[in-house]
PDB file of N, CA, C, O and CB in Angstrom:
ATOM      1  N   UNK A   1      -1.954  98.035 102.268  1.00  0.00           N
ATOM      2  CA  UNK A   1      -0.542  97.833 102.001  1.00  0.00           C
ATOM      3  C   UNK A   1      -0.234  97.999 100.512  1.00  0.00           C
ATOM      4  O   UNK A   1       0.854  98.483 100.203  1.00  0.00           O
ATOM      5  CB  UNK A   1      -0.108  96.450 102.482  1.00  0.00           C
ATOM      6  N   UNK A   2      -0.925  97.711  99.759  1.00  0.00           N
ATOM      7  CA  UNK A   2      -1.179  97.483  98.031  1.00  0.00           C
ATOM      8  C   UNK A   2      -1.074  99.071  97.848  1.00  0.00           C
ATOM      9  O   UNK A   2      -0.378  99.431  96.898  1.00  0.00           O
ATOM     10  CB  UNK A   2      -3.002  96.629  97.369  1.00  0.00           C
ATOM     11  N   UNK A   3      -1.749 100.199  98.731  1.00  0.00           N
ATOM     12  CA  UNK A   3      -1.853 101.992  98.295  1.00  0.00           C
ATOM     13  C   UNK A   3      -0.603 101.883  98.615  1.00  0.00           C
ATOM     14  O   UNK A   3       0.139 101.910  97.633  1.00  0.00           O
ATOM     15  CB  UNK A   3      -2.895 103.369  99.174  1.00  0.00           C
ATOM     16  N   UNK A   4      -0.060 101.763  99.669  1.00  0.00           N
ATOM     17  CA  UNK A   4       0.970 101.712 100.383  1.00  0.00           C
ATOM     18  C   UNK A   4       2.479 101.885  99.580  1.00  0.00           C
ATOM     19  O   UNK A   4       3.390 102.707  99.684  1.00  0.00           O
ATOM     20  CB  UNK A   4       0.788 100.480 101.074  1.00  0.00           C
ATOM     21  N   UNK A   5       2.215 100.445  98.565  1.00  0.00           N
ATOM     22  CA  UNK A   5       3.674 100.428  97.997  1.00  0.00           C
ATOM     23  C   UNK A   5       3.387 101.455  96.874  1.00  0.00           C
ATOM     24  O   UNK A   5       4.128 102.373  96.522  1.00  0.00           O
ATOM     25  CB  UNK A   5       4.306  98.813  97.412  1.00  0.00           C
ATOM     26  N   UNK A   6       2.174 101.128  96.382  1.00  0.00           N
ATOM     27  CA  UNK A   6       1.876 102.124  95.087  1.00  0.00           C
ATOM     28  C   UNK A   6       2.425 103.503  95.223  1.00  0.00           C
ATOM     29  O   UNK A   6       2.801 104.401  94.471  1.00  0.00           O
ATOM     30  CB  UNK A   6       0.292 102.335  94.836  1.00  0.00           C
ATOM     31  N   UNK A   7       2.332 103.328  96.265  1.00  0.00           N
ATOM     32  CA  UNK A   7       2.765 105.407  96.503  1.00  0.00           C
ATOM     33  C   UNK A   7       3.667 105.596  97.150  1.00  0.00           C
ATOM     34  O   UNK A   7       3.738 106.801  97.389  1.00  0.00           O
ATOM     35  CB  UNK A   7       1.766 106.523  97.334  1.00  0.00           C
ATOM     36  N   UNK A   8       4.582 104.952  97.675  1.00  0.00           N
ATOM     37  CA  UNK A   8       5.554 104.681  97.699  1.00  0.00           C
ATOM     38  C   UNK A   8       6.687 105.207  96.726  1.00  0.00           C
ATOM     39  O   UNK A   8       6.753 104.842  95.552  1.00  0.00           O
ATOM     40  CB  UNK A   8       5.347 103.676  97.761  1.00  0.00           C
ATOM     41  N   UNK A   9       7.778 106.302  97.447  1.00  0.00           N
ATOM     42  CA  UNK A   9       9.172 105.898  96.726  1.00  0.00           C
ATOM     43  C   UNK A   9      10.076 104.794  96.400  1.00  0.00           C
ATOM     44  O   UNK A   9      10.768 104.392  95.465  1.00  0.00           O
ATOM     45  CB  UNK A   9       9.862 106.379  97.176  1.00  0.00           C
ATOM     46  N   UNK A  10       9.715 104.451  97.746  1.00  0.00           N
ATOM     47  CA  UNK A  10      10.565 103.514  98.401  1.00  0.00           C
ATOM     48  C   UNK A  10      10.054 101.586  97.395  1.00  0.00           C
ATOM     49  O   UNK A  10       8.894 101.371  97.043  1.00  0.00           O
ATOM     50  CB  UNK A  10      10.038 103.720 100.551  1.00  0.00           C
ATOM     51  N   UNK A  11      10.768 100.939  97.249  1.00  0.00           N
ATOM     52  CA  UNK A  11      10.898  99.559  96.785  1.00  0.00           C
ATOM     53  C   UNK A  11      10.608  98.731  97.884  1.00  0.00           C
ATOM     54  O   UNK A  11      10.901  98.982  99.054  1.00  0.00           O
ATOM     55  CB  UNK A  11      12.237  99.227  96.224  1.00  0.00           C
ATOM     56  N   UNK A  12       9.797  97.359  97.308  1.00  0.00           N
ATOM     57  CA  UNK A  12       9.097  96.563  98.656  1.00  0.00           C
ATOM     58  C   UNK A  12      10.033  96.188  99.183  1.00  0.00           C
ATOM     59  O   UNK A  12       9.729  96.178 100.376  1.00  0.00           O
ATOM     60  CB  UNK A  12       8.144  95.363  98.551  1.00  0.00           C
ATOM     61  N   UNK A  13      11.126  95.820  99.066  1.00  0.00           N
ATOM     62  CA  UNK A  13      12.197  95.619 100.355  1.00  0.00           C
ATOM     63  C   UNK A  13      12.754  96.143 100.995  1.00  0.00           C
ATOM     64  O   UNK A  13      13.518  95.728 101.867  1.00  0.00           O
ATOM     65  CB  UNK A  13      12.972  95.203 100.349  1.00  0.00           C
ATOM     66  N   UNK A  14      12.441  97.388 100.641  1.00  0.00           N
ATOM     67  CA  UNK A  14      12.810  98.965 101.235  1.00  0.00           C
ATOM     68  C   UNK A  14      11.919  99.181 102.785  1.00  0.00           C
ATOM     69  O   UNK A  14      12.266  99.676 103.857  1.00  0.00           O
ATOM     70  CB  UNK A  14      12.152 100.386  99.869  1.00  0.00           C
ATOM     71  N   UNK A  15      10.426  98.458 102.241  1.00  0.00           N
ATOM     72  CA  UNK A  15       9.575  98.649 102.861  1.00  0.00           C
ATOM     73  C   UNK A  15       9.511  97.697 104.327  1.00  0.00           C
ATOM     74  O   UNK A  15       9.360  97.829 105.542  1.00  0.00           O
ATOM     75  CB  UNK A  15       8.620  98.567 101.941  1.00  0.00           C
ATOM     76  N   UNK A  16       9.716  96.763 103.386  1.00  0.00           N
ATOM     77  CA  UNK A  16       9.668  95.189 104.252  1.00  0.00           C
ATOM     78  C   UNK A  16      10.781  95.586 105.725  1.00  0.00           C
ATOM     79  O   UNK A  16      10.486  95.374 106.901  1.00  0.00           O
ATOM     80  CB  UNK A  16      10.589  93.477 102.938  1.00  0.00           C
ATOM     81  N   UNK A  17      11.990  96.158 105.244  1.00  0.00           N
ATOM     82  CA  UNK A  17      13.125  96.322 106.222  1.00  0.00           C
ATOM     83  C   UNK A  17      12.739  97.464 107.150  1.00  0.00           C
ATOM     84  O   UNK A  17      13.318  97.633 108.223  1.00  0.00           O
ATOM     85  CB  UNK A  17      14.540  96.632 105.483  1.00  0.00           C
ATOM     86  N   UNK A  18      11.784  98.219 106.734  1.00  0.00           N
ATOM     87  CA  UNK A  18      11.130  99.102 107.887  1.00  0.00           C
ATOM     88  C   UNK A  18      10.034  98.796 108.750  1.00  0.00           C
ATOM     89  O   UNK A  18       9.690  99.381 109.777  1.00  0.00           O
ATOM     90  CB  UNK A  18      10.700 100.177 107.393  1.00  0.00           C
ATOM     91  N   UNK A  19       9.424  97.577 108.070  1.00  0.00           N
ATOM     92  CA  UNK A  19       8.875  97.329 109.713  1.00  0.00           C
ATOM     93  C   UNK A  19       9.269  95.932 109.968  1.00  0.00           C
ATOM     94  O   UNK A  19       8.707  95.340 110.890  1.00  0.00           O
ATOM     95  CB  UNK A  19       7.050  97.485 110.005  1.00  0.00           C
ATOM     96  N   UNK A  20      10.166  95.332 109.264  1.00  0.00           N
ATOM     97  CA  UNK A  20      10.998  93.598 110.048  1.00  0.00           C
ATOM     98  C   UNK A  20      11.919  93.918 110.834  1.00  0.00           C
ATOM     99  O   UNK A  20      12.813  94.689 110.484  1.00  0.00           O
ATOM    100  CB  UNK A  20      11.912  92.400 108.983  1.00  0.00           C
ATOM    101  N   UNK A  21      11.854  93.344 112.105  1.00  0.00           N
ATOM    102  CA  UNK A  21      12.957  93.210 112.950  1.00  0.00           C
ATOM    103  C   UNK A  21      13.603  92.073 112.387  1.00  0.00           C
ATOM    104  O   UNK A  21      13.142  90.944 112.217  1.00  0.00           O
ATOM    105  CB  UNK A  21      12.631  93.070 114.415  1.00  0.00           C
ATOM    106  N   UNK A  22      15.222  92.715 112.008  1.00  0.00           N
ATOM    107  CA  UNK A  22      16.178  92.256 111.696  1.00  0.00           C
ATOM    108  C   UNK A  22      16.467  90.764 112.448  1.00  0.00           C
ATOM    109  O   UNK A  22      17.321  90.825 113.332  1.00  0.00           O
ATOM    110  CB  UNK A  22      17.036  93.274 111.867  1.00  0.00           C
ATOM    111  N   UNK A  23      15.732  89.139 112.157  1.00  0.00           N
ATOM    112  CA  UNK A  23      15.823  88.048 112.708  1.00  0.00           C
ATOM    113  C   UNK A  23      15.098  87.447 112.944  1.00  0.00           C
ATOM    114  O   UNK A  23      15.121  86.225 113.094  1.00  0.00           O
ATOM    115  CB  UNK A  23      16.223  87.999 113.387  1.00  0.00           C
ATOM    116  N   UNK A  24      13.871  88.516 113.077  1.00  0.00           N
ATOM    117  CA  UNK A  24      12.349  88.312 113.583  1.00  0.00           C
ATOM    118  C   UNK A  24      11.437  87.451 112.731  1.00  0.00           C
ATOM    119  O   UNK A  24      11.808  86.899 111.694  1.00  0.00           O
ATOM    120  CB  UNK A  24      11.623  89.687 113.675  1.00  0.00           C
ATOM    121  N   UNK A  25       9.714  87.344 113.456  1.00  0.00           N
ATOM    122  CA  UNK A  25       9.097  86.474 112.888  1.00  0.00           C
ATOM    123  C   UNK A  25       8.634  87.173 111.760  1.00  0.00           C
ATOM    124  O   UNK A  25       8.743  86.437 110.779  1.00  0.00           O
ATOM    125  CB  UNK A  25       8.195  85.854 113.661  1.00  0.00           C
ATOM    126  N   UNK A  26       8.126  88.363 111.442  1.00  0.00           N
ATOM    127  CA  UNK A  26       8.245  88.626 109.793  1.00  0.00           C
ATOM    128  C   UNK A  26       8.711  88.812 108.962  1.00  0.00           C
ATOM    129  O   UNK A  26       8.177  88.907 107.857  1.00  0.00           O
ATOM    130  CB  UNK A  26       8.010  89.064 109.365  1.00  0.00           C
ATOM    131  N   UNK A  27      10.217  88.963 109.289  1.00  0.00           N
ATOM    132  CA  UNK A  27      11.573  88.710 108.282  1.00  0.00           C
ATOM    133  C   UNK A  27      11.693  87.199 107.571  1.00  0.00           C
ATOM    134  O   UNK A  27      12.072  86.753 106.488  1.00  0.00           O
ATOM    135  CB  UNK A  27      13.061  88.893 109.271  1.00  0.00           C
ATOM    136  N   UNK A  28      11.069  86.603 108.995  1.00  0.00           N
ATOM    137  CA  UNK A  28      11.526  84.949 108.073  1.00  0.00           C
ATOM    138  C   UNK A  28      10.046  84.383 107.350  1.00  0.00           C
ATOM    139  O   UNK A  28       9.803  83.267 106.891  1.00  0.00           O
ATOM    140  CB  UNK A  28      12.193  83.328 109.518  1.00  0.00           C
ATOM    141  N   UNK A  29       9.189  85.577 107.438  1.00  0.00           N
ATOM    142  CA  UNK A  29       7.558  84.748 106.928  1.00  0.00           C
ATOM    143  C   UNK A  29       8.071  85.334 105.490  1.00  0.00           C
ATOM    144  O   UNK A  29       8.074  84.522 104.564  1.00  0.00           O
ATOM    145  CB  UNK A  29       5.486  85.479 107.725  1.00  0.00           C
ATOM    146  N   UNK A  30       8.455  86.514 105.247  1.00  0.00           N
ATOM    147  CA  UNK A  30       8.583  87.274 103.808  1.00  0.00           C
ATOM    148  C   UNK A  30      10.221  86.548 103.466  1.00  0.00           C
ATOM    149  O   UNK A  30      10.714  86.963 102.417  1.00  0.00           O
ATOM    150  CB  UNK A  30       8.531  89.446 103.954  1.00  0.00           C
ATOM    151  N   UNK A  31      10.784  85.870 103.988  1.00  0.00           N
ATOM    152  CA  UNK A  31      11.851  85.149 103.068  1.00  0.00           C
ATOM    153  C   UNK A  31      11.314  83.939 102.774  1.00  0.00           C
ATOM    154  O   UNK A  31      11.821  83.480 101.751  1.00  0.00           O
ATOM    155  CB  UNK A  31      13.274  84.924 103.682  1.00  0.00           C
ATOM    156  N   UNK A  32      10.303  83.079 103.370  1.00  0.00           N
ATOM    157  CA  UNK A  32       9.639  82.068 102.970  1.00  0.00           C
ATOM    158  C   UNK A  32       8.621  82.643 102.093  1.00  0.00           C
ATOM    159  O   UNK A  32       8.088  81.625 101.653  1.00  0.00           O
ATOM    160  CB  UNK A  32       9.161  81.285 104.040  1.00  0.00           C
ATOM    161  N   UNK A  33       8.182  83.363 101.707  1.00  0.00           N
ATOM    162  CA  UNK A  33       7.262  83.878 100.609  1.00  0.00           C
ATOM    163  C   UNK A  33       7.742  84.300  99.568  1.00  0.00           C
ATOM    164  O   UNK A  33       6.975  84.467  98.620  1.00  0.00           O
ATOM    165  CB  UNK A  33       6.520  84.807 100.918  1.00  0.00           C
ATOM    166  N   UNK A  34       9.607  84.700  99.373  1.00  0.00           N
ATOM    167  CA  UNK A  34       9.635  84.792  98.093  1.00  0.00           C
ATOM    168  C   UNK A  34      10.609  83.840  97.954  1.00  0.00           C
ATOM    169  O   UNK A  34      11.482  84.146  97.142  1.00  0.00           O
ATOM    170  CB  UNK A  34       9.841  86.084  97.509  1.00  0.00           C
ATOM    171  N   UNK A  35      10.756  82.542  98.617  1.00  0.00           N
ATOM    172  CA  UNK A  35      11.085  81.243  98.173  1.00  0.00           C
ATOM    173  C   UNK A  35       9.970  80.649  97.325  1.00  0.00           C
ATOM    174  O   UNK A  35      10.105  80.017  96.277  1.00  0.00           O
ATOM    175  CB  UNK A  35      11.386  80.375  99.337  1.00  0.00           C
ATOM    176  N   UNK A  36       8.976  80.924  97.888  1.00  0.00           N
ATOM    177  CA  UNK A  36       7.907  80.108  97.447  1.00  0.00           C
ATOM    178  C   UNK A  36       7.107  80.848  96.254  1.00  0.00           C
ATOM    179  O   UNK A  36       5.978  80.492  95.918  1.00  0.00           O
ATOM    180  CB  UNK A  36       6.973  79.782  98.684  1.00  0.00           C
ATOM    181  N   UNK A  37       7.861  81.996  95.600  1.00  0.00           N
ATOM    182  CA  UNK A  37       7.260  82.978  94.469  1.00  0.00           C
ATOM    183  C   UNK A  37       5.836  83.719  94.759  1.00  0.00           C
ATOM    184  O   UNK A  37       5.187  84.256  93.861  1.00  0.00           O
ATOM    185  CB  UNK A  37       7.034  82.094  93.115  1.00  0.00           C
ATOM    186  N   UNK A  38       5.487  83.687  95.943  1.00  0.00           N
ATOM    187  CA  UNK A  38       4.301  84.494  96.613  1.00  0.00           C
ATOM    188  C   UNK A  38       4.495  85.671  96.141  1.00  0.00           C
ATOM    189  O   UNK A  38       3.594  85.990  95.365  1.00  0.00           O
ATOM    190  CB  UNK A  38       4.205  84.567  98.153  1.00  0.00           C
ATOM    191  N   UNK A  39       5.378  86.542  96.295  1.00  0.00           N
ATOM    192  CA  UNK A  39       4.893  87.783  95.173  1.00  0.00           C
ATOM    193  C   UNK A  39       4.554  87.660  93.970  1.00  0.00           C
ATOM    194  O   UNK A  39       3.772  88.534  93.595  1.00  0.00           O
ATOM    195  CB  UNK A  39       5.749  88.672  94.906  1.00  0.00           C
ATOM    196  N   UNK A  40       4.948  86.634  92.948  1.00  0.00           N
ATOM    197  CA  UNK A  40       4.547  86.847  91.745  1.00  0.00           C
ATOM    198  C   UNK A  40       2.788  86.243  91.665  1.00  0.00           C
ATOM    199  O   UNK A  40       2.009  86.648  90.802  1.00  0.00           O
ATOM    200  CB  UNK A  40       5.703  86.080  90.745  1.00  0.00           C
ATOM    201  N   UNK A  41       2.423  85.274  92.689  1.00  0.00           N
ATOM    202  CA  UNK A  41       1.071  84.783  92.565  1.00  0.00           C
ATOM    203  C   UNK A  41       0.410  86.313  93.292  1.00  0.00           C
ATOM    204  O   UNK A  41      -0.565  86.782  92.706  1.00  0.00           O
ATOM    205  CB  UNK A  41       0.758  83.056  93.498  1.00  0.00           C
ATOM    206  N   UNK A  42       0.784  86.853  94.182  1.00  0.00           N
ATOM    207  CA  UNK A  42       0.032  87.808  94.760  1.00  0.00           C
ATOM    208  C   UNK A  42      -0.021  89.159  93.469  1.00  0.00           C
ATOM    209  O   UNK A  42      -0.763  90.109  93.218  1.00  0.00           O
ATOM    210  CB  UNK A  42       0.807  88.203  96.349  1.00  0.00           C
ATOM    211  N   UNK A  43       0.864  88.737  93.063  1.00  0.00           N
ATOM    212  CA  UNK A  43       0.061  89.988  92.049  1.00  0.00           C
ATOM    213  C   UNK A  43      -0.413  89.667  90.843  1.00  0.00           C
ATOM    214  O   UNK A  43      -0.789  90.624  90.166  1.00  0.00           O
ATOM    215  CB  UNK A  43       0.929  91.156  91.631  1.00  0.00           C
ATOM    216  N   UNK A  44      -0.531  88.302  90.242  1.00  0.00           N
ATOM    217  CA  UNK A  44      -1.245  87.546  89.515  1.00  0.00           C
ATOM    218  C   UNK A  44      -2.369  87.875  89.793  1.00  0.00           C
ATOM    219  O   UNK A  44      -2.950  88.626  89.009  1.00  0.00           O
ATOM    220  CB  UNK A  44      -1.060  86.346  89.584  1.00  0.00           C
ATOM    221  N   UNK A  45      -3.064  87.405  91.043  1.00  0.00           N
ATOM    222  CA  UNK A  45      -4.120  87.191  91.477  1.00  0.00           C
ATOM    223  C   UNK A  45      -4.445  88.496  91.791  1.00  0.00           C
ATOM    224  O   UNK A  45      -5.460  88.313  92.463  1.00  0.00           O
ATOM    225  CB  UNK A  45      -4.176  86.254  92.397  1.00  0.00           C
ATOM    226  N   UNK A  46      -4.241  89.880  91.754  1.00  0.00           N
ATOM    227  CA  UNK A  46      -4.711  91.175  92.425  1.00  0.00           C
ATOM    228  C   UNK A  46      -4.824  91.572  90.972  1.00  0.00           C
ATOM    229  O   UNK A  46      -5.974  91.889  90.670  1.00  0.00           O
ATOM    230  CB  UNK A  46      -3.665  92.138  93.616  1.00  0.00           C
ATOM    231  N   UNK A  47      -3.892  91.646  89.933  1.00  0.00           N
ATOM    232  CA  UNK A  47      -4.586  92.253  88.567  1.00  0.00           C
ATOM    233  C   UNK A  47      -5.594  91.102  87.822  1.00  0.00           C
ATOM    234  O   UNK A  47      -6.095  91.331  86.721  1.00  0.00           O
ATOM    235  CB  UNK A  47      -3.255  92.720  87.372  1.00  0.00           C
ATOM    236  N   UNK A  48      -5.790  90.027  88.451  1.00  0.00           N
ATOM    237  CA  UNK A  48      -6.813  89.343  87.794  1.00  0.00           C
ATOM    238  C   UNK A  48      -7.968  89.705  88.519  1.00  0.00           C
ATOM    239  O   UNK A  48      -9.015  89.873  87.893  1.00  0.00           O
ATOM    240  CB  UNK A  48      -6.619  87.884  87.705  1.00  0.00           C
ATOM    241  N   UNK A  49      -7.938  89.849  89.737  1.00  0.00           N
ATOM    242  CA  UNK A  49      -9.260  90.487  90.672  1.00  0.00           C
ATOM    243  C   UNK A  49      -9.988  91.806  89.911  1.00  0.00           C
ATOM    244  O   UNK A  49     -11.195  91.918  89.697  1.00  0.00           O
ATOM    245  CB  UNK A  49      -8.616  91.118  92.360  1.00  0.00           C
ATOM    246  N   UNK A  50      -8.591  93.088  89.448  1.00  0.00           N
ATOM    247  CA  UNK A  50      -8.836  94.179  88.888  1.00  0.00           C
ATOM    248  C   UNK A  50      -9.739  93.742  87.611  1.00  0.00           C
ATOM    249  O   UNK A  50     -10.865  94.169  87.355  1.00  0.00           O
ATOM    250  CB  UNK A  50      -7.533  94.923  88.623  1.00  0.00           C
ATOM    251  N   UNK A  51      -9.163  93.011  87.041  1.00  0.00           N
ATOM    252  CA  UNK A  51      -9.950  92.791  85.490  1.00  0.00           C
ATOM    253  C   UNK A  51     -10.840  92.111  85.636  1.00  0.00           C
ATOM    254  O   UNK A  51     -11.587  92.170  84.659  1.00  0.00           O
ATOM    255  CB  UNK A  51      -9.283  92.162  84.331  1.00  0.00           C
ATOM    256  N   UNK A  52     -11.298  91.213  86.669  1.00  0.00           N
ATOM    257  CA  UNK A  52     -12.948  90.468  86.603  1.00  0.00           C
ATOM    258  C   UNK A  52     -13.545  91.805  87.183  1.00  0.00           C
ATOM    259  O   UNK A  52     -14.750  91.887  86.945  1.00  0.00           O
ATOM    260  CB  UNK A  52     -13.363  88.741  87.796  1.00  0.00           C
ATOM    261  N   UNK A  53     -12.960  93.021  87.975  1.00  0.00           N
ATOM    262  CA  UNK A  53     -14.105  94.064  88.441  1.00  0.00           C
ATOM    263  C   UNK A  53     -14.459  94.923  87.183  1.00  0.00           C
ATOM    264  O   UNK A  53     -15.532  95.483  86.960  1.00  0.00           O
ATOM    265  CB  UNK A  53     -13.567  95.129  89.745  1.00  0.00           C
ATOM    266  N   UNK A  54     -13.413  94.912  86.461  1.00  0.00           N
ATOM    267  CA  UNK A  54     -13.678  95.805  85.401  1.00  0.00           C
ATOM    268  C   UNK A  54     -14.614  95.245  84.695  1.00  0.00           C
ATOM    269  O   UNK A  54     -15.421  96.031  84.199  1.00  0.00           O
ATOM    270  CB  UNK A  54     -12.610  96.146  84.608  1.00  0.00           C
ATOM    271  N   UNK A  55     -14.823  93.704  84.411  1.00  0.00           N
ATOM    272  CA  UNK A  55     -15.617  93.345  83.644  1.00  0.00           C
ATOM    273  C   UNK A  55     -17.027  93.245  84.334  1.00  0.00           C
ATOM    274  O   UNK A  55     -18.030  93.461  83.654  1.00  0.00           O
ATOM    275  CB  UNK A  55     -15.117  92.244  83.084  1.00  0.00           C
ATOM    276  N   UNK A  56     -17.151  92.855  85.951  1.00  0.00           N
ATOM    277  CA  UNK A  56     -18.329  93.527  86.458  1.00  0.00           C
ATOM    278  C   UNK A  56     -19.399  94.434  86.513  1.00  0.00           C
ATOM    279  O   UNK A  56     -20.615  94.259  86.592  1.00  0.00           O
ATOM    280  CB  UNK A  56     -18.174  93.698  86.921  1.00  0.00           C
ATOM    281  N   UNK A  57     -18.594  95.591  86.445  1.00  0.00           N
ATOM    282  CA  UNK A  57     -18.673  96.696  86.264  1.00  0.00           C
ATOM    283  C   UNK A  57     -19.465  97.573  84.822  1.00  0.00           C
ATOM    284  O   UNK A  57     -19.878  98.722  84.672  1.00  0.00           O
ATOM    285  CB  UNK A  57     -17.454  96.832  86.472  1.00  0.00           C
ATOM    286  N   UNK A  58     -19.402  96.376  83.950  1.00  0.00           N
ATOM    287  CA  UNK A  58     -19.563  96.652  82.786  1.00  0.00           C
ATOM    288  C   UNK A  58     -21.211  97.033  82.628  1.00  0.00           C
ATOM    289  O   UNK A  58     -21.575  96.445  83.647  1.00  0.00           O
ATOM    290  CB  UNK A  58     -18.996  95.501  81.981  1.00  0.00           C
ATOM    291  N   UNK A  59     -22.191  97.476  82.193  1.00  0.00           N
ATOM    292  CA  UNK A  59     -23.662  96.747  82.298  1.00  0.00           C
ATOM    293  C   UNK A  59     -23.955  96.255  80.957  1.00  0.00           C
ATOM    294  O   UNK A  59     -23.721  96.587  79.795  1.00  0.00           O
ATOM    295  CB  UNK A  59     -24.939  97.766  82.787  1.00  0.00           C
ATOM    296  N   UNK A  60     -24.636  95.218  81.667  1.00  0.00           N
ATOM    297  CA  UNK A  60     -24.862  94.008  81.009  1.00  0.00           C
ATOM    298  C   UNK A  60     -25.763  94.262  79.430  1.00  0.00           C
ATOM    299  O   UNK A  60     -26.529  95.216  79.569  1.00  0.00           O
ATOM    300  CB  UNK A  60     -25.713  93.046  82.157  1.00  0.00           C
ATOM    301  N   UNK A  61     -25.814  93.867  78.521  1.00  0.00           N
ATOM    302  CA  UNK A  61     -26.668  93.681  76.822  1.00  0.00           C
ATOM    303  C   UNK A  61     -27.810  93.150  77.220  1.00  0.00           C
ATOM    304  O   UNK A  61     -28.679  92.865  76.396  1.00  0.00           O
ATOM    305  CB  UNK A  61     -25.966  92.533  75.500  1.00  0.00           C
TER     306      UNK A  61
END
């Protein structure tokens, strides 16, 4: 989903409205998730994942 938006024209609510049924149970899970600022921790936590791999990645002294 993460390639998904990346490559993407389209904006995540662009996205979200193409596969939520208008009332439905994943319309109201993604309005309770950005009550609760879940996008901003979800991508906190995905470029902090990126930068501990980068530092993984590194070889070691």
């Amino acid at each position: 989903s993460f390639h998904l938006l990346n490559q993407s024209s389209q904006g995540l609510d662009e996205l979200i409205q193409a596969v939520a049924s208008k009332g439905g149970t994943t319309e109201a899970a993604f309005r309770r998730l950005r009550e609760g600022k879940f996008d901003q921790t979800l991508k906190e936590a995905i470029f902090a994942a990126h930068r501990r791999a980068g530092e993984l990645s590194r070889p070691e002294e």
